[in-house]
N, CA, C and O atoms as a Tripos MOL2 file, in Angstrom:
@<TRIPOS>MOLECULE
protein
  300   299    75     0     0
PROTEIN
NO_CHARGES

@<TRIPOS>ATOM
      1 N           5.9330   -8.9960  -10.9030 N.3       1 UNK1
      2 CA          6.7340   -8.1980  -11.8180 C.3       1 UNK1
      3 C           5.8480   -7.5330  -12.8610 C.2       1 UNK1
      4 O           6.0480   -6.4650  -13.4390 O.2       1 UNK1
      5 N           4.8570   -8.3550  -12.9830 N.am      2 UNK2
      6 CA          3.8860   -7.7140  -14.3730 C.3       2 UNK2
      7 C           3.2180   -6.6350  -13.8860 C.2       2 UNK2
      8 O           3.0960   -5.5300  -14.4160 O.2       2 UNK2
      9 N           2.5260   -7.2570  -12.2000 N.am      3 UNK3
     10 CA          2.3280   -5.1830  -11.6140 C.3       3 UNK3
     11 C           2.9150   -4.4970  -11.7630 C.2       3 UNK3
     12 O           2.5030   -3.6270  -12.5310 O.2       3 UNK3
     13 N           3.7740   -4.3870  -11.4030 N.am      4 UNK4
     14 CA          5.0960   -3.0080  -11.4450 C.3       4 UNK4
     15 C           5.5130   -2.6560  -12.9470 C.2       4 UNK4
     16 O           6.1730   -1.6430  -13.1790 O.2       4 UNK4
     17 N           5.2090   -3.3040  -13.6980 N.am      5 UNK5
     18 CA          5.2740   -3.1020  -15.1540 C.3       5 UNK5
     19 C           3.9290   -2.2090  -15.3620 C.2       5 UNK5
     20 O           3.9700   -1.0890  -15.8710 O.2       5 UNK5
     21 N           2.7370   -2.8310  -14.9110 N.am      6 UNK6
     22 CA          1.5890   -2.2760  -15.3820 C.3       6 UNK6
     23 C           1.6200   -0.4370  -14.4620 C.2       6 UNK6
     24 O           1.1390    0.5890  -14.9420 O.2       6 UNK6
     25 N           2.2070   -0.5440  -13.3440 N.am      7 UNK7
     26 CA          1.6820    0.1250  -12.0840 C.3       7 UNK7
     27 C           3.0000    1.4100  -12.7820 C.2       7 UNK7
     28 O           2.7330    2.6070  -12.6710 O.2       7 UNK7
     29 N           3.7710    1.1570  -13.1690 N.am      8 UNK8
     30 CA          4.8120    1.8710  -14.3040 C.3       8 UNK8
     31 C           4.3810    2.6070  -15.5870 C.2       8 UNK8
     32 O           4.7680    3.7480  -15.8390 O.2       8 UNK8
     33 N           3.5790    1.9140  -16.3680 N.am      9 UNK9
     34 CA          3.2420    2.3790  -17.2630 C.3       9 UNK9
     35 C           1.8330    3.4560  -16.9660 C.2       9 UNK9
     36 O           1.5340    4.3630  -17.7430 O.2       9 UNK9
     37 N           1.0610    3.1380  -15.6810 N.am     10 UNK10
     38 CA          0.1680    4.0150  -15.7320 C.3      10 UNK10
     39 C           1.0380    5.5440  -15.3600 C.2      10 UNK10
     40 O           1.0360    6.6270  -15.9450 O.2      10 UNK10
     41 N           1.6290    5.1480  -14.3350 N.am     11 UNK11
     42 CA          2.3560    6.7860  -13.6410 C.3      11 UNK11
     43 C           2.9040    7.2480  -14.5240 C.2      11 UNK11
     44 O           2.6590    8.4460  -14.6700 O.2      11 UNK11
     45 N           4.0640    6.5070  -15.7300 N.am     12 UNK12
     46 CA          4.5330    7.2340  -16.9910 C.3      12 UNK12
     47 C           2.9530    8.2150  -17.7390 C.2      12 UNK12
     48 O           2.8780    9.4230  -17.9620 O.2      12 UNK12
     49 N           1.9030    7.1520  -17.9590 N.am     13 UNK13
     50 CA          0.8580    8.2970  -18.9650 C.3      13 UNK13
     51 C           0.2510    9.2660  -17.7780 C.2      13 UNK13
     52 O          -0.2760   10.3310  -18.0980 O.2      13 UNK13
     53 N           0.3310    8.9120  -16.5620 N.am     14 UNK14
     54 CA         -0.7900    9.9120  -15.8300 C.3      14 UNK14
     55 C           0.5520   11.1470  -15.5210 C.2      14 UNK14
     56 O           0.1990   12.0210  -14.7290 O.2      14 UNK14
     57 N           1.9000   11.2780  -16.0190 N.am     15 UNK15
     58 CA          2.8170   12.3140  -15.9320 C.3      15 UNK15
     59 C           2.8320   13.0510  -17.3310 C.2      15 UNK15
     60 O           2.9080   14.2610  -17.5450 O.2      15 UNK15
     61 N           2.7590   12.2320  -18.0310 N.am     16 UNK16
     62 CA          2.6000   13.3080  -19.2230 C.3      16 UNK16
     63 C           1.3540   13.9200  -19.5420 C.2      16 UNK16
     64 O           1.3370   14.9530  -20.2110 O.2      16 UNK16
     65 N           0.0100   13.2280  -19.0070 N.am     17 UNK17
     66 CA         -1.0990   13.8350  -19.1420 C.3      17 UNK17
     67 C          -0.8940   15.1770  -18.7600 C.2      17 UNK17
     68 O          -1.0350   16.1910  -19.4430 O.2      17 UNK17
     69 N          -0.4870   15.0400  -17.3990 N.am     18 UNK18
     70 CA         -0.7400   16.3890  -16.2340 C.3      18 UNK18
     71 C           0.5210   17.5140  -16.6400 C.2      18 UNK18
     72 O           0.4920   18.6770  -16.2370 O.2      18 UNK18
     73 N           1.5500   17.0010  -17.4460 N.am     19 UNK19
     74 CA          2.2960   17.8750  -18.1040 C.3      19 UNK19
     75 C           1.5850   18.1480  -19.2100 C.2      19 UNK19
     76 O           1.8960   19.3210  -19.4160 O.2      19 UNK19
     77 N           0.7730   17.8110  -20.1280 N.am     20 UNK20
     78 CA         -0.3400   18.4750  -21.0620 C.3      20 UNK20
     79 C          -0.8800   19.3460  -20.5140 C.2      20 UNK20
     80 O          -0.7380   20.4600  -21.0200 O.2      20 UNK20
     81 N          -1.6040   19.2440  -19.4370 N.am     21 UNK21
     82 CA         -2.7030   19.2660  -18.6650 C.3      21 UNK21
     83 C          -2.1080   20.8190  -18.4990 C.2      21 UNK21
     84 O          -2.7020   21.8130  -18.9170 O.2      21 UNK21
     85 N          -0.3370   20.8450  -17.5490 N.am     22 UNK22
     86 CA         -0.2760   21.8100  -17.2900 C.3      22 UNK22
     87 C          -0.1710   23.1610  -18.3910 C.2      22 UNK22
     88 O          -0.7460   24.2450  -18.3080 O.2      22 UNK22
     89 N           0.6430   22.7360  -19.2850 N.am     23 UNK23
     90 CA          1.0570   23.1190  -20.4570 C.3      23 UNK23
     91 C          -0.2990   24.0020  -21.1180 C.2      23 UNK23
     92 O          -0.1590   25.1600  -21.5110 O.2      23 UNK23
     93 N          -1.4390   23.3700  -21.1680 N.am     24 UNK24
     94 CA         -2.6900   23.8560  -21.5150 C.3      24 UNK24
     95 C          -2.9850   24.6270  -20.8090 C.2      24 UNK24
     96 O          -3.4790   25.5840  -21.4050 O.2      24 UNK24
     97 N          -2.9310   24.8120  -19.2170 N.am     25 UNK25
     98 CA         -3.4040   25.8490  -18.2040 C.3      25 UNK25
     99 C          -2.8050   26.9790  -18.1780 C.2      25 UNK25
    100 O          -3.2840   28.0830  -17.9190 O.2      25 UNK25
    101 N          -1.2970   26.5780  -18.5670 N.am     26 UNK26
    102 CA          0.0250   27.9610  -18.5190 C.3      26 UNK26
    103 C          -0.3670   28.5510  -19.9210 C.2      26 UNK26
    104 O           0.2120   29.6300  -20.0470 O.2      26 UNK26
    105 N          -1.0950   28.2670  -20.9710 N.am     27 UNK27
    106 CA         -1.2890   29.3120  -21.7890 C.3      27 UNK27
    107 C          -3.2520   29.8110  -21.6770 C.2      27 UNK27
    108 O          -3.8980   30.7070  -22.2190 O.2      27 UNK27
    109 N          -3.5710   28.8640  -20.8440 N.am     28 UNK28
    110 CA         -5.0470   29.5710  -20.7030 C.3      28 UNK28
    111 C          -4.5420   30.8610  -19.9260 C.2      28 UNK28
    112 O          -4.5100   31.9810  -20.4370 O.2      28 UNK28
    113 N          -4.1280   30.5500  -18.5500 N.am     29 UNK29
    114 CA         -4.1440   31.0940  -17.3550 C.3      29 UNK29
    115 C          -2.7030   31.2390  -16.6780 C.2      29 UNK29
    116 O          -2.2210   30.8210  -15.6250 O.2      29 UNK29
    117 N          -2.1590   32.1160  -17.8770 N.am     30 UNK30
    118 CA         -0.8490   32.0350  -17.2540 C.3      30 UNK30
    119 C          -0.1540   32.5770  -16.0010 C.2      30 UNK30
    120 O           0.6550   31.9570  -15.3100 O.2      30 UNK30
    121 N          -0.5880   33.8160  -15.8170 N.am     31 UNK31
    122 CA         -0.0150   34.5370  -14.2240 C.3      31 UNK31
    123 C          -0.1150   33.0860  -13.0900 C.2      31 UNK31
    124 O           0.6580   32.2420  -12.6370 O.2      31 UNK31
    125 N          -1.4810   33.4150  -13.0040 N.am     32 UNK32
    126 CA         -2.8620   32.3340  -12.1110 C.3      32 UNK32
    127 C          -1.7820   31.2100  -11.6590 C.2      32 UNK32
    128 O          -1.3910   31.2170  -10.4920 O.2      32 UNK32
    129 N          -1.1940   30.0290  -12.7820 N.am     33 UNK33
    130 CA         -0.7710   28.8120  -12.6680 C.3      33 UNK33
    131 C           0.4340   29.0780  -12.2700 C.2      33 UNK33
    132 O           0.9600   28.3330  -11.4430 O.2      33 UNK33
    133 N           1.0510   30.0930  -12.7320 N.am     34 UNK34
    134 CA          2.3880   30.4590  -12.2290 C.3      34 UNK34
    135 C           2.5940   31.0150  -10.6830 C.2      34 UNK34
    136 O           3.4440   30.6500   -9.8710 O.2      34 UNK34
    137 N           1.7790   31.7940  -10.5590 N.am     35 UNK35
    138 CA          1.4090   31.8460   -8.6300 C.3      35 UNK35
    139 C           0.9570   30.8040   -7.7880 C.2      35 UNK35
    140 O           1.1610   30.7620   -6.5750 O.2      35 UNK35
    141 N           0.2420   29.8310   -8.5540 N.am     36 UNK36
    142 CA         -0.3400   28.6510   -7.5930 C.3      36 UNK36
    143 C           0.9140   27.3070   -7.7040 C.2      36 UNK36
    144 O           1.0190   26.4150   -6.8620 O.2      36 UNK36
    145 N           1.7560   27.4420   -8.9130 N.am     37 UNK37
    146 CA          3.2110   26.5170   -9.0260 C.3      37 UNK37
    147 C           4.1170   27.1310   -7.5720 C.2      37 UNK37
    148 O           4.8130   26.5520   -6.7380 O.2      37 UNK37
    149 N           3.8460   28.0940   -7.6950 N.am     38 UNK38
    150 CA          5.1390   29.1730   -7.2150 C.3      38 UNK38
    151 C           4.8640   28.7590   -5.2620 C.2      38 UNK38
    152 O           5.6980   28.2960   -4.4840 O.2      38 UNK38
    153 N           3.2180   29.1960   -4.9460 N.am     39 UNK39
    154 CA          3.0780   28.4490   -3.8010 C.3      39 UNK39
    155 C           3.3230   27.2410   -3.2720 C.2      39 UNK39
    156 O           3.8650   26.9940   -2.1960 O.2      39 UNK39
    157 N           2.7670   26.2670   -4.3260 N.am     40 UNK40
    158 CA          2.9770   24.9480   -4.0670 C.3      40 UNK40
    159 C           4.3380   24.8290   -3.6900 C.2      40 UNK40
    160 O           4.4260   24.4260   -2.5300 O.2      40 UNK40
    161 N           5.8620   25.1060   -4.4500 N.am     41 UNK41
    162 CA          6.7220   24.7530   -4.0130 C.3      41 UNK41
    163 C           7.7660   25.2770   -3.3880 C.2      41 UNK41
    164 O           8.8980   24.8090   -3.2600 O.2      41 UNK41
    165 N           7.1630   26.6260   -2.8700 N.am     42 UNK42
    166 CA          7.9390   27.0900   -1.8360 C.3      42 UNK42
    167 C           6.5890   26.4760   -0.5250 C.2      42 UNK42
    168 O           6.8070   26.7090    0.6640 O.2      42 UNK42
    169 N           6.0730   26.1780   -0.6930 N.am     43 UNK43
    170 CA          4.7410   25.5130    0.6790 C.3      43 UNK43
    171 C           5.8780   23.8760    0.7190 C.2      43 UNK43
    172 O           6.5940   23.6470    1.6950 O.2      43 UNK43
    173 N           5.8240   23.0130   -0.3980 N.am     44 UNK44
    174 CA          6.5820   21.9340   -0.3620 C.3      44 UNK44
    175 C           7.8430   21.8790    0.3330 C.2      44 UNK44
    176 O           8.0980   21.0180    1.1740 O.2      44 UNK44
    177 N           8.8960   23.1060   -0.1330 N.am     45 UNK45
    178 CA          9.9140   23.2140    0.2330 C.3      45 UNK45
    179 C          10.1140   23.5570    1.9640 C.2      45 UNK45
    180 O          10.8720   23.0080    2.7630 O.2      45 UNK45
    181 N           9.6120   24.1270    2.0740 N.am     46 UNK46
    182 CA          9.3240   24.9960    3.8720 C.3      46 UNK46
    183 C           8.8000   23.6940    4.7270 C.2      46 UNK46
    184 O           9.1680   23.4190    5.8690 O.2      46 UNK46
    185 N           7.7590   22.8680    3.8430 N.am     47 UNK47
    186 CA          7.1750   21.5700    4.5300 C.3      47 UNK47
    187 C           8.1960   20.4780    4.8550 C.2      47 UNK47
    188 O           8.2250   19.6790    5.7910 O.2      47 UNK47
    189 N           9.1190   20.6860    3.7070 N.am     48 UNK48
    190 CA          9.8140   19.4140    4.3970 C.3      48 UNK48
    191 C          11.2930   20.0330    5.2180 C.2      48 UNK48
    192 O          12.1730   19.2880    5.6490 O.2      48 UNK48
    193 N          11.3130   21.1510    5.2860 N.am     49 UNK49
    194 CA         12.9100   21.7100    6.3450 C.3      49 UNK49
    195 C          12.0070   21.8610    7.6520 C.2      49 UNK49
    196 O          12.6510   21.9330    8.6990 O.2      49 UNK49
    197 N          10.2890   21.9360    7.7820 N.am     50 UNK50
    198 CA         10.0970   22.3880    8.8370 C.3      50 UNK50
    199 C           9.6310   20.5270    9.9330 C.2      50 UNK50
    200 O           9.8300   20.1090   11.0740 O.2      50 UNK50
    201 N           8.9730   20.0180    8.6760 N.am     51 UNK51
    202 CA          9.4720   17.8380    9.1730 C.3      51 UNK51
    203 C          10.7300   17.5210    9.4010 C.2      51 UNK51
    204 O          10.8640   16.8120   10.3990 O.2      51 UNK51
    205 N          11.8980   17.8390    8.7310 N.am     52 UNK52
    206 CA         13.4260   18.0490    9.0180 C.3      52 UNK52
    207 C          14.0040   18.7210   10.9860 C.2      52 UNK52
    208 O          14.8160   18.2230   11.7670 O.2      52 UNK52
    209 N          13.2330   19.8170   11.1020 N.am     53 UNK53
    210 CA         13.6230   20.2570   12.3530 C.3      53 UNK53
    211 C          12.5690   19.5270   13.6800 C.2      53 UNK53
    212 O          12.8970   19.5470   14.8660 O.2      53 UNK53
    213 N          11.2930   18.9200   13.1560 N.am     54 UNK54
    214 CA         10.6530   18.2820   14.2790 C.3      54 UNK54
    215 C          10.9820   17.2680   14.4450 C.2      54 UNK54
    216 O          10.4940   16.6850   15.4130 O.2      54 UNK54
    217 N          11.7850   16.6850   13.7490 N.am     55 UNK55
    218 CA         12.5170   15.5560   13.9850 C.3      55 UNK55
    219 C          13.6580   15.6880   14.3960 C.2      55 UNK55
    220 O          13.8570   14.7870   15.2100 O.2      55 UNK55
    221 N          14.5150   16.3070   14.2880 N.am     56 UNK56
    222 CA         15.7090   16.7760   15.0690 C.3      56 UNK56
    223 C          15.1780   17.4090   16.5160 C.2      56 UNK56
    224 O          15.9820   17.5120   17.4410 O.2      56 UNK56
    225 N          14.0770   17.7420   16.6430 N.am     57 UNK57
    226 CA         13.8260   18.4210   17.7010 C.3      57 UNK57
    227 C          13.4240   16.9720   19.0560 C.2      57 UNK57
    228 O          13.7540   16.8130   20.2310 O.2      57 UNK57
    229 N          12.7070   16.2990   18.2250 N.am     58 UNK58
    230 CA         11.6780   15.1600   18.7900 C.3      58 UNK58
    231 C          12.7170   13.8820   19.0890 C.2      58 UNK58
    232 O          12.2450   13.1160   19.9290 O.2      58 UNK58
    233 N          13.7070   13.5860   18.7050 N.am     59 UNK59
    234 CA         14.2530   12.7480   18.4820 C.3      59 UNK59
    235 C          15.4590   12.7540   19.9470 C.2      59 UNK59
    236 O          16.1420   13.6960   20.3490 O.2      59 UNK59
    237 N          15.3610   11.1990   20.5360 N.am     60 UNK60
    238 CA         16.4190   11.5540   21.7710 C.3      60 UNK60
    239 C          17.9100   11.4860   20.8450 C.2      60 UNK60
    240 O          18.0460   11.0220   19.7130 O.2      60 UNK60
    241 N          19.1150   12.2050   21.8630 N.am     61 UNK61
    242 CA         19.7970   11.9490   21.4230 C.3      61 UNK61
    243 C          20.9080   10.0980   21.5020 C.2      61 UNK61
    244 O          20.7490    9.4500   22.5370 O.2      61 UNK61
    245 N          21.7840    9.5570   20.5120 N.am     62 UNK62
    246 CA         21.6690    8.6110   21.0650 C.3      62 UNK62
    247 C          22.8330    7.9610   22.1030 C.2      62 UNK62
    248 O          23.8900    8.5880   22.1660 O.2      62 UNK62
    249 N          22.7320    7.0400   22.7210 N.am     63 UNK63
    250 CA         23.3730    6.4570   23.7440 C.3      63 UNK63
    251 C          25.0250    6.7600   23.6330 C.2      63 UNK63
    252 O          25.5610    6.1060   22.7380 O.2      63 UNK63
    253 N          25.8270    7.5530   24.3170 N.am     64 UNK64
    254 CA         26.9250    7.5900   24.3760 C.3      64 UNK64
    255 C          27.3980    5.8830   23.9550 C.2      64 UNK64
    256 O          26.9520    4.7860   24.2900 O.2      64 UNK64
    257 N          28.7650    6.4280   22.8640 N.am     65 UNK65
    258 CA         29.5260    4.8980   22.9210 C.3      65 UNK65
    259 C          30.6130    5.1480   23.4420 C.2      65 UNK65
    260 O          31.2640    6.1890   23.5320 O.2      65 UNK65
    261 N          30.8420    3.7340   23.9190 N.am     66 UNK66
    262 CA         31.4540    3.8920   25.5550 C.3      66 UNK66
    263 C          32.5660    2.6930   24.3150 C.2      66 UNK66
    264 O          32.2630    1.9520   23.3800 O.2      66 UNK66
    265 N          34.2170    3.1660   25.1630 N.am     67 UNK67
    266 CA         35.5780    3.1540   24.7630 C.3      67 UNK67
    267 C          35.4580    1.7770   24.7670 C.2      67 UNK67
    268 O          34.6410    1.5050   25.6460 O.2      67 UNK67
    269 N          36.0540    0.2710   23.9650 N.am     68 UNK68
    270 CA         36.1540   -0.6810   24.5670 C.3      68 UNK68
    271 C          37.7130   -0.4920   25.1460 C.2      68 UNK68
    272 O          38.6520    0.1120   24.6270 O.2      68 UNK68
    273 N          37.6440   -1.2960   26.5240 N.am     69 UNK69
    274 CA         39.2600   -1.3340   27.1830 C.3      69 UNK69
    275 C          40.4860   -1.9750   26.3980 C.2      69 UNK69
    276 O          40.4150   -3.0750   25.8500 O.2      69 UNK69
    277 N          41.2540   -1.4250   26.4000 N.am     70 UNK70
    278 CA         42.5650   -1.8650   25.4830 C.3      70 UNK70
    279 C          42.9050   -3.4070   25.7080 C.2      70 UNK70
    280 O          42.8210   -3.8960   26.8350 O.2      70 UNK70
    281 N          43.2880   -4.1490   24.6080 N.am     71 UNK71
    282 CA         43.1600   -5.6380   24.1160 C.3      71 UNK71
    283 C          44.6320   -5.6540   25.2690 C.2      71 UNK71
    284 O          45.2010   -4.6900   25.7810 O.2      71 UNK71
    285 N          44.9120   -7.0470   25.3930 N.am     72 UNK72
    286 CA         45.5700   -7.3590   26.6350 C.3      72 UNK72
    287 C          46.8900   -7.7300   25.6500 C.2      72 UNK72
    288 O          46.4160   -8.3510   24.6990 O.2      72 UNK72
    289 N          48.5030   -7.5930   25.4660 N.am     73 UNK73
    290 CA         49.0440   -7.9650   24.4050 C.3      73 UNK73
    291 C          49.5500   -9.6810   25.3210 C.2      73 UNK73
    292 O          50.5510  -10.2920   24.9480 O.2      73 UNK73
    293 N          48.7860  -10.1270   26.3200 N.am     74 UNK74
    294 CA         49.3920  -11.0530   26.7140 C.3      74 UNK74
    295 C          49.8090  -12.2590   25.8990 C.2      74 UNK74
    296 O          48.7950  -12.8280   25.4940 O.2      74 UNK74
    297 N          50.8790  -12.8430   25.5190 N.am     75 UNK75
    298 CA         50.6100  -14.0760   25.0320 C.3      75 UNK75
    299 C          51.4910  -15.7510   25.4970 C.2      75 UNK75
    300 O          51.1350  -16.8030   24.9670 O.2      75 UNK75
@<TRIPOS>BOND
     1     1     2 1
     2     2     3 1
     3     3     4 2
     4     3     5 am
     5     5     6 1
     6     6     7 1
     7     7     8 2
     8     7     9 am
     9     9    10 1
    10    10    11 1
    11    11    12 2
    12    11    13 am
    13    13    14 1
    14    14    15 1
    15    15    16 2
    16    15    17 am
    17    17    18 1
    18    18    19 1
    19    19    20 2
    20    19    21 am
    21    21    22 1
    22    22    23 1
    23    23    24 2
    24    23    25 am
    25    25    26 1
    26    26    27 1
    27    27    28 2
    28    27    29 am
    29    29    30 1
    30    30    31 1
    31    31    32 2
    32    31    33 am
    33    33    34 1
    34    34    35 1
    35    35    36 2
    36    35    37 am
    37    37    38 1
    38    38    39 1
    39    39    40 2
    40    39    41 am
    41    41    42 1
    42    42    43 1
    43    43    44 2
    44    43    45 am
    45    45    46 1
    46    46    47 1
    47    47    48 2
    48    47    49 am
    49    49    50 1
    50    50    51 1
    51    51    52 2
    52    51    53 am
    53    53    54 1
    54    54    55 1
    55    55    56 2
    56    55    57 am
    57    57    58 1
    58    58    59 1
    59    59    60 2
    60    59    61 am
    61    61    62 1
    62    62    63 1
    63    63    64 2
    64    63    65 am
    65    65    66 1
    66    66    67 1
    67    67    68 2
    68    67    69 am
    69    69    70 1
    70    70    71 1
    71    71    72 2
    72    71    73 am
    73    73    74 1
    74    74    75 1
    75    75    76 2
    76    75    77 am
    77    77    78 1
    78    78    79 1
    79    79    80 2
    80    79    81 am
    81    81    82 1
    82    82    83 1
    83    83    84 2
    84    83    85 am
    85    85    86 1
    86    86    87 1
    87    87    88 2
    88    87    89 am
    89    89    90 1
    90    90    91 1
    91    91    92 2
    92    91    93 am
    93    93    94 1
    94    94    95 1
    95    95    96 2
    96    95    97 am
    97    97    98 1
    98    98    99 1
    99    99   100 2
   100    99   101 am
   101   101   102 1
   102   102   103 1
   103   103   104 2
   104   103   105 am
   105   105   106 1
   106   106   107 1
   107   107   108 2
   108   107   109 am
   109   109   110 1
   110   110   111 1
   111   111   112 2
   112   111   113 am
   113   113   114 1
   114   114   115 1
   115   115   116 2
   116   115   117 am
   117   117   118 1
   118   118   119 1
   119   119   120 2
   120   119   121 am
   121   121   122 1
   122   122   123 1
   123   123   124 2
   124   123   125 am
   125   125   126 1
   126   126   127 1
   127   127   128 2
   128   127   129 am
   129   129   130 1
   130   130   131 1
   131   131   132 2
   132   131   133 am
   133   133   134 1
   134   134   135 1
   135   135   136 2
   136   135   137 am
   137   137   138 1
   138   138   139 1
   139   139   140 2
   140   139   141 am
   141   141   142 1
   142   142   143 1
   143   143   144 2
   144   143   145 am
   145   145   146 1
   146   146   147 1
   147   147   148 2
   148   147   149 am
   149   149   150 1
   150   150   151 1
   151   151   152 2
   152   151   153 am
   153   153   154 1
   154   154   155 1
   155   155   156 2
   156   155   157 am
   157   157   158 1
   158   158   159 1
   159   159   160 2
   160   159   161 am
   161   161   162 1
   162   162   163 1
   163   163   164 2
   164   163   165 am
   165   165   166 1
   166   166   167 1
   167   167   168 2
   168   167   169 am
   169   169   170 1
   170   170   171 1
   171   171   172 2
   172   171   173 am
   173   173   174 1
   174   174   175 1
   175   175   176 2
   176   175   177 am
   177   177   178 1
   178   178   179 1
   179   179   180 2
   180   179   181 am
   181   181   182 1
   182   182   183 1
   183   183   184 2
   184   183   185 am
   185   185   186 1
   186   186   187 1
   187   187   188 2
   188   187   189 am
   189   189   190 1
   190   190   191 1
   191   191   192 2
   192   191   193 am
   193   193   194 1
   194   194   195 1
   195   195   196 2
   196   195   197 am
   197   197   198 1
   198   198   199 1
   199   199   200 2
   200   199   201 am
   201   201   202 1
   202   202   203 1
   203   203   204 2
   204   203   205 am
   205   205   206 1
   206   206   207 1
   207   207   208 2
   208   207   209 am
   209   209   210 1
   210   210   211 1
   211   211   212 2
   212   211   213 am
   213   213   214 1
   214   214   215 1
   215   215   216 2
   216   215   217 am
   217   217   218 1
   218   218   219 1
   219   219   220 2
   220   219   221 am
   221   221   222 1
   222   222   223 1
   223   223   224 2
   224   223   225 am
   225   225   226 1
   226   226   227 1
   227   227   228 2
   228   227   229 am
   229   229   230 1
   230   230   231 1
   231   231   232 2
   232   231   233 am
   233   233   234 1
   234   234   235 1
   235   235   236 2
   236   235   237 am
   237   237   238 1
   238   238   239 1
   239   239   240 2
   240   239   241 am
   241   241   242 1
   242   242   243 1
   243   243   244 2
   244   243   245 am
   245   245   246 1
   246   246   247 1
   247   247   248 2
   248   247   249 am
   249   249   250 1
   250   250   251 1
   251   251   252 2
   252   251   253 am
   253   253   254 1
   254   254   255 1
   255   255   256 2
   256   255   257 am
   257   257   258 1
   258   258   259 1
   259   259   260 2
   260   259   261 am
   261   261   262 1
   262   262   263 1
   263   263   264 2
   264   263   265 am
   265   265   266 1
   266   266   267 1
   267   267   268 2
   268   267   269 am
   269   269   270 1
   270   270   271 1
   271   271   272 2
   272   271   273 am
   273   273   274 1
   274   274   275 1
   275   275   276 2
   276   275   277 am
   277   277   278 1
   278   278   279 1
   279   279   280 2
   280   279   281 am
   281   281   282 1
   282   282   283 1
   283   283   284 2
   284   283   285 am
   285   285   286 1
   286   286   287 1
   287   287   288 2
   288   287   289 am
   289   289   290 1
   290   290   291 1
   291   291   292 2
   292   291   293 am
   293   293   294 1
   294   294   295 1
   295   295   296 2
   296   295   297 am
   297   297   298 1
   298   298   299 1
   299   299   300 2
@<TRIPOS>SUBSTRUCTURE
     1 UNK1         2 RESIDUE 1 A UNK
     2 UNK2         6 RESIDUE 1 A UNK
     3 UNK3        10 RESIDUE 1 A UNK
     4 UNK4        14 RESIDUE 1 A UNK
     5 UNK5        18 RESIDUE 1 A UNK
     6 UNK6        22 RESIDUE 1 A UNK
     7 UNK7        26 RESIDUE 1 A UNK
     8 UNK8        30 RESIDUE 1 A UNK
     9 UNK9        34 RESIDUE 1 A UNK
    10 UNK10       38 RESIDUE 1 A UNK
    11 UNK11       42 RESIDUE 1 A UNK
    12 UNK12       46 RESIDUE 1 A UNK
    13 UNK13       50 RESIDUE 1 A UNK
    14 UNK14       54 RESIDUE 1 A UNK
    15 UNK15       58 RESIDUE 1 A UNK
    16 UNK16       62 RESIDUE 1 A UNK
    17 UNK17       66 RESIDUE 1 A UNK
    18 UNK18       70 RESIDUE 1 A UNK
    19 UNK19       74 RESIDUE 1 A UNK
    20 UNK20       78 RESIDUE 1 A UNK
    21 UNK21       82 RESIDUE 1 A UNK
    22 UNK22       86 RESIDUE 1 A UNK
    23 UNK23       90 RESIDUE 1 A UNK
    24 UNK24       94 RESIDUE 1 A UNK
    25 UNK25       98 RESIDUE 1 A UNK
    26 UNK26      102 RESIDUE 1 A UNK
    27 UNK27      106 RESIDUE 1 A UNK
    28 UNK28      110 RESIDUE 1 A UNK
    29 UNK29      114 RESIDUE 1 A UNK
    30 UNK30      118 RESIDUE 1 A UNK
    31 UNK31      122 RESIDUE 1 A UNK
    32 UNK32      126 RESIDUE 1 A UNK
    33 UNK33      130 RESIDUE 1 A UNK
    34 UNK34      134 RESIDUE 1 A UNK
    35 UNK35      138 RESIDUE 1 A UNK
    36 UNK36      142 RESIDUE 1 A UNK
    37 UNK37      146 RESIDUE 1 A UNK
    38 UNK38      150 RESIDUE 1 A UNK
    39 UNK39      154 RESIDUE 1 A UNK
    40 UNK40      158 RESIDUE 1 A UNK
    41 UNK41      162 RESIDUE 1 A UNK
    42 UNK42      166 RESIDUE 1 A UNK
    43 UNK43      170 RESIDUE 1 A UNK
    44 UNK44      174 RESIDUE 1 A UNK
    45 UNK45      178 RESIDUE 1 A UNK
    46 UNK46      182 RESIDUE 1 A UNK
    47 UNK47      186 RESIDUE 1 A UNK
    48 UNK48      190 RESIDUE 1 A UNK
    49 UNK49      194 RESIDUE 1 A UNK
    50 UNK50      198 RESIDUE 1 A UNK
    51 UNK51      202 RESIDUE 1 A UNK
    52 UNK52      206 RESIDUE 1 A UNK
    53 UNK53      210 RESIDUE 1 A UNK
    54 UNK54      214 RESIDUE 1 A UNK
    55 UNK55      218 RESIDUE 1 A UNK
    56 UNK56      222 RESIDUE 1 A UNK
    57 UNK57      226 RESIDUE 1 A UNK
    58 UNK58      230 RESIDUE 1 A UNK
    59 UNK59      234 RESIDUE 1 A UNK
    60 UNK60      238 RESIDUE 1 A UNK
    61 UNK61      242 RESIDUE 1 A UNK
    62 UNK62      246 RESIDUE 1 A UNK
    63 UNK63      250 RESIDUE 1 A UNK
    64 UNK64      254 RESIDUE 1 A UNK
    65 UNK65      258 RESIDUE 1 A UNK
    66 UNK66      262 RESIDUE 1 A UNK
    67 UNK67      266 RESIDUE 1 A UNK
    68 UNK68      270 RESIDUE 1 A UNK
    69 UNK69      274 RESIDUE 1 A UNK
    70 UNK70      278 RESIDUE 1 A UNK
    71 UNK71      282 RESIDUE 1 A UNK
    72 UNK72      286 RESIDUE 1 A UNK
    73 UNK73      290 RESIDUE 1 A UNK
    74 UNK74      294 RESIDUE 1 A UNK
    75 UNK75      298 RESIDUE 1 A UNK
């Protein structure tokens, strides 16, 4: 539990760093960061509808389910 505490608190500071980080680049280099954001997540987005269809593609379909026969009302 104390990992996941520790392993928590790093990803919280290493997210706000890189939101500094970015924050600092978008006023160095603003067009620049805004075209290379802009790739990244239309590249991200396209990446995962195009893993989405190779798996629908790749994938058998599955085993017909078959009717069970009607319960007997014998009693």
């Amino acid at each position: 539990m104390a990992s996941d505490k520790g392993i928590g608190a790093i990803m919280l500071l290493a997210s706000v760093l890189g939101m500094l980080i970015y924050i600092y680049l978008i006023i160095i280099y603003p067009l620049f960061i805004l075209q290379i954001t802009a790739i990244v997540a239309v590249i991200g987005i396209l990446g995962i509808v195009a893993w989405i269809g190779y798996t629908m593609v790749t994938t058998p379909p599955p085993p017909p389910i078959e009717e069970e026969p009607p319960a007997s009302t014998d009693e």
